[in-house]
C-alpha positions, 0 to 999 in steps of 0.5 A, spaced: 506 864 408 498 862 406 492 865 405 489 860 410 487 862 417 489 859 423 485 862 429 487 860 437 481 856 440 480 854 447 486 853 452 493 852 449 491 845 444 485 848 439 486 851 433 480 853 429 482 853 421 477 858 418 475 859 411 478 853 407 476 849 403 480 842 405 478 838 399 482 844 394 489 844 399 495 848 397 501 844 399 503 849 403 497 850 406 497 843 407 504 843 411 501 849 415 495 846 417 499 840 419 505 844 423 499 847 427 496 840 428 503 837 431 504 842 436 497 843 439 494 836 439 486 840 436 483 843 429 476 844 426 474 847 420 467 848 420 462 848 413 465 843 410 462 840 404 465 833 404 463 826 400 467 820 403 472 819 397 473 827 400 474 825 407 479 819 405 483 823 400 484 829 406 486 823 410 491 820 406 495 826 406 497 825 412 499 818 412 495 810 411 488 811 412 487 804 417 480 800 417 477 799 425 476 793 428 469 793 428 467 792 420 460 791 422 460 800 423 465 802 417 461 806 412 459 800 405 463 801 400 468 804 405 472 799 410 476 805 411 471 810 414 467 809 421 460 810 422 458 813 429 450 813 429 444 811 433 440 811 428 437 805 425 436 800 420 431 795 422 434 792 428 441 793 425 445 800 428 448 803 422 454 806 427 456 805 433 451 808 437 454 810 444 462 810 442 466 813 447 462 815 452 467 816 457 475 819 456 479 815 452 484 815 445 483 811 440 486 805 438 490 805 445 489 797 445 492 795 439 499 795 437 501 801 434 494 806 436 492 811 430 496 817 430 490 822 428 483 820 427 479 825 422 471 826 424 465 829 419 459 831 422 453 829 418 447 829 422 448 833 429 441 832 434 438 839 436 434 840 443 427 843 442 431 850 443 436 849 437 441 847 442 446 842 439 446 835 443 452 830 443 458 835 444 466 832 445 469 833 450 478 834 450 483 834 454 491 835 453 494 828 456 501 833 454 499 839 458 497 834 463 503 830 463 507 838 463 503 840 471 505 833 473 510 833 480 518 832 478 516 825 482 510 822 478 513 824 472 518 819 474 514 813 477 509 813 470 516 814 466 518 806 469 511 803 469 506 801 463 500 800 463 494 795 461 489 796 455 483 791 455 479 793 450 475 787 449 474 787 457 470 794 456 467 792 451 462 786 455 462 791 460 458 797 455 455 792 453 451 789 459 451 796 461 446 797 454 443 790 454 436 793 455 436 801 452 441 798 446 441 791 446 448 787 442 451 781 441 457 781 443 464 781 440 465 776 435 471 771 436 474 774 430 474 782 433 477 779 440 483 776 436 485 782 433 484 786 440 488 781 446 490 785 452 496 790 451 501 793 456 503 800 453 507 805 456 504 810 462 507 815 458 507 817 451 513 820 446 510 824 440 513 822 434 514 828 430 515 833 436 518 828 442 512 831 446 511 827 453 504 825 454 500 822 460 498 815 456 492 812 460 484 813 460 479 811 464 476 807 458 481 802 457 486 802 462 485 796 467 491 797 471 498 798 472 505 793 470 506 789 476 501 792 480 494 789 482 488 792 480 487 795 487 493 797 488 493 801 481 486 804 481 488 810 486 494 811 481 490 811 475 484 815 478 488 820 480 492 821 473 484 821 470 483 827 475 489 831 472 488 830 466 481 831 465 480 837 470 476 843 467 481 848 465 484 842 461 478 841 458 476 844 451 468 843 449 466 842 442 458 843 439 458 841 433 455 843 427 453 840 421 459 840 416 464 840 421 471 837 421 475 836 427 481 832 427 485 830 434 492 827 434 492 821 439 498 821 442 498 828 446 489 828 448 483 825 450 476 825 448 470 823 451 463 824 447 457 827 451 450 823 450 445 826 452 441 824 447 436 819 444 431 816 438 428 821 436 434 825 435 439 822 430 447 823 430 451 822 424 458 822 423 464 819 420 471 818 422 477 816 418 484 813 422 491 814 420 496 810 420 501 811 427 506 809 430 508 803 436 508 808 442 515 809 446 
């Protein structure tokens, strides 16, 4: 045992590490935060005072630290840290202004998607009550998987499903084109992001928890389904997933760290603000598994 607390937060998968300092971690406070991490799927330590050679070493002990596709949002100096931000320099977005406005998991598109991702708030938006903007939203893809009848269980066990990320992207881009104007992908992020099929369901690697593994951002369809074939199936499971006593709403803080495991949620961000307000915040990725 440690002197760390660990509190229960909202629903089964949320857990809120109290009074610790994460850059001055005891081994064994390490193990426990990371045993609380595996079975629940949410954690968040709120105060923290993190320069990003902080964020990257806390990271690091969880396993290799991976660079995001789009290197034109990593922090300078930092390939390793993803800026999310709508602020500007000049004409140029500092981060990516508007990423994961609808719910997906991280790096579901590539080959072996991340097994955590680790974010730091810098700078969150405030209304003109001093109500935080920008909330997070997350949902238990295990959970969910758990509620499911005997028979779905069975039909997304034997199917995959069809990650398209570049497909996505040109879709949130003309969507934007007047508000946040883009150019689109380059040649160069498309190769490193060809359409994937995954499975529909997803074992944690460290548990060998089941979990639902399709989203409504990336996931276009279903092995050997057409589109319209697979669309009532994969809206139905987002609906499952997604329902509100399966969902976990975080207001952010400045200082707040809050890290997610990939394979057991989901996560959806809240726009609901603009220029003038500023948001900042930085993510780190781990390394993770193919998924099976």
């Amino acid at each position: 045992m440690t002197d760390i607390e660990i509190r229960s937060g909202a629903g089964t998968f949320v857990r809120e590490l109290v009074g610790a300092d994460v850059r001055k971690l005891s081994d064994d406070a390490f193990r426990e935060i990371e045993t609380a991490f595996n079975e629940h799927g949410v954690l968040y330590a709120r105060g923290q005072t993190l320069q990003p050679e902080d964020l990257i070493a806390f990271s690091k002990r969880f396993g290799g630290i991976e660079s995001h596709p789009r290197q034109e949002y990593a922090l300078e100096g930092f390939p390793q840290i993803h800026v999310l931000s709508n602020i500007k320099d000049g004409d140029r977005s500092i981060g990516s202004a508007y990423a994961g406005d609808d719910w997906h998991t991280d790096l579901c598109f590539m080959k072996c998607p991340s097994r955590m991702s680790i974010l730091y708030s810098l700078e969150i938006p405030v209304d003109d009550n001093g109500e935080a903007l920008g909330d997070t939203l997350f949902a238990s893809a295990a959970d969910a998987f758990d509620d499911l009848p005997a028979e779905d269980k069975d039909f997304i066990s034997n199917n995959r499903g069809i990650m398209q990320y570049n497909r996505r992207q040109e879709i949130k881009r003309q969507e934007r084109m007047h508000d946040h104007p883009r150019p689109p992908i380059s040649d160069e992020v498309k190769a490193k992001t060809p359409d994937i099929s995954q499975p529909m369901v997803r074992t944690h690697p460290i548990t060998g928890r089941k979990s639902i593994y399709v989203n409504q951002t990336y996931t276009f369809g279903i092995e050997g389904m057409s589109e319209d074939e697979a669309a009532p199936v994969l809206k139905q499971l987002y609906k499952h997933v997604t329902r509100d006593d399966n969902v976990y709403r975080h207001k952010w803080q400045v200082g707040d760290l809050l890290m997610w495991d990939n394979a057991i949620t989901q996560h959806k961000a809240i726009g609901n603000y603009k220029h003038p307000h500023r948001r900042r915040l930085i993510r780190t990725s781990v390394t993770g598994t193919e998924v099976f």
